[in-house]
Each structure stands twice: as C-alpha cells, then as structure tokens.
C-alpha positions as CSV (number, residue, x, y, z in Angstrom):
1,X,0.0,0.0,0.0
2,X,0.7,3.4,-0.6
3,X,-0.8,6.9,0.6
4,X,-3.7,4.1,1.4
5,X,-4.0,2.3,-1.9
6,X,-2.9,-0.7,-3.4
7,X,0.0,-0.4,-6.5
8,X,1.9,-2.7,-8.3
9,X,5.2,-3.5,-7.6
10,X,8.0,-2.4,-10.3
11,X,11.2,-3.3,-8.4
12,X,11.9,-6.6,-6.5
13,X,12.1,-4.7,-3.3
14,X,8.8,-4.1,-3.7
15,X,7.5,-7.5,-4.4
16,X,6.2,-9.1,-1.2
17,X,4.2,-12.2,-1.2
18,X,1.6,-12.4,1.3
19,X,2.7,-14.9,4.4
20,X,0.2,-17.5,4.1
21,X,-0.3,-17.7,0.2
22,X,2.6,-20.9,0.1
23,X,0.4,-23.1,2.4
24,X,-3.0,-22.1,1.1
25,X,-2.2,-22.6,-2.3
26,X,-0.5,-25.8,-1.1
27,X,-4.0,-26.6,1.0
28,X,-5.9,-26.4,-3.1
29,X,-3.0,-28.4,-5.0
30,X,-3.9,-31.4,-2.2
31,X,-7.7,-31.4,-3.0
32,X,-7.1,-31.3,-6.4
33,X,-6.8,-27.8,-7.7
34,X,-4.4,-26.4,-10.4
35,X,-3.3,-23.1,-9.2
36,X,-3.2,-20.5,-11.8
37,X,-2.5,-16.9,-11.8
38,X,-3.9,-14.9,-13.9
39,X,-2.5,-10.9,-13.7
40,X,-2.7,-7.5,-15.8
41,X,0.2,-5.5,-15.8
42,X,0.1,-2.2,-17.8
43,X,3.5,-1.1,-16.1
44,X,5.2,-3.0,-18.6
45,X,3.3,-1.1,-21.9
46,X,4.2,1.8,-19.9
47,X,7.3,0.8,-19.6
48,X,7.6,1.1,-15.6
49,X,8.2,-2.5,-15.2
50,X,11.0,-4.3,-17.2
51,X,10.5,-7.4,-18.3
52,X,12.9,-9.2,-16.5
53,X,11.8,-8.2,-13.3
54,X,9.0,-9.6,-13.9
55,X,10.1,-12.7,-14.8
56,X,11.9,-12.7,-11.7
57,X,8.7,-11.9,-10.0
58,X,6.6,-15.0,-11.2
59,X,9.5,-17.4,-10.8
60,X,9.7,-16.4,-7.3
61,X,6.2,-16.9,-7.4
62,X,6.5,-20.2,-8.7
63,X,8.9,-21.5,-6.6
64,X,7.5,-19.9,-3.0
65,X,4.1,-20.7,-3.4
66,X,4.2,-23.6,-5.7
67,X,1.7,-22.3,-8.3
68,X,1.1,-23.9,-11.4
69,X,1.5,-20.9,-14.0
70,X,1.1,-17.6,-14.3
71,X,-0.4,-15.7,-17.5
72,X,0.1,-12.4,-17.7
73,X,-1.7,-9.8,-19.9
74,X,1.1,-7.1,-20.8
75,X,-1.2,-4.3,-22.6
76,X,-1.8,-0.5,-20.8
77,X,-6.0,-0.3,-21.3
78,X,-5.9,2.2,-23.9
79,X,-4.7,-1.3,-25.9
80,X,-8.4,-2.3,-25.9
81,X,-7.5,-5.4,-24.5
C-alpha cells in the first residue's frame, strides 16, 4: 500500500508475497486444484516494469508458493485489450 491504496510492484524490493499464500495454495494443490495466476500489468506497456523483473517476480512466485502458471496480460488499457 501506498498513501492508502494498493500499487503494483516495479522493483523486486517491492515485491512481497503475502505470508500465508505458500500453504494455502499448497491446501488447493492437495484437493485437487491447479493453481493459476492470472494478472494485468500495464507497467510493462508503460514501460515502468521491465520485463525481466517480472520474470523474476513469477519465478519467485512459482517457486515460494508452488503455483502452477502464471499468465500475464502485458497491454496499458488504452490497448483495448
């Protein structure tokens, strides 16, 4: 958070993962559940966000909380997408 509202993170220092998100997801893989994330991130058309930190992101993602992929829409909303 910041000044009270929610913004994505652009740095790895700013990339948190929330404390309990390993062993919940871990709690839906056991019944049965594929885990998927599914994420916007206009900071990349806007070019805030390079891609490589991103990719550092999700595989940190990936290998913390055991999800099964992440898919990523890359487009700013004036894209139309």
């Amino acid at each position: 958070m910041r000044d009270g509202r929610a913004y994505a993170p652009t740095t790895l220092e700013d990339f948190h993962l929330a404390k309990d998100a390993a062993p919940q997801v871990a709690r839906l893989r056991e019944a049965g559940f594929k885990c998927l994330v599914f994420t916007n991130q206009p900071e990349l058309a806007r070019g805030m966000l390079a891609p490589d930190t991103l990719e550092t992101m999700h595989r940190l993602l990936r290998e913390q909380v055991a999800v099964d992929d992440v898919y990523v829409c890359p487009h700013d909303p004036g894209d139309g997408c």
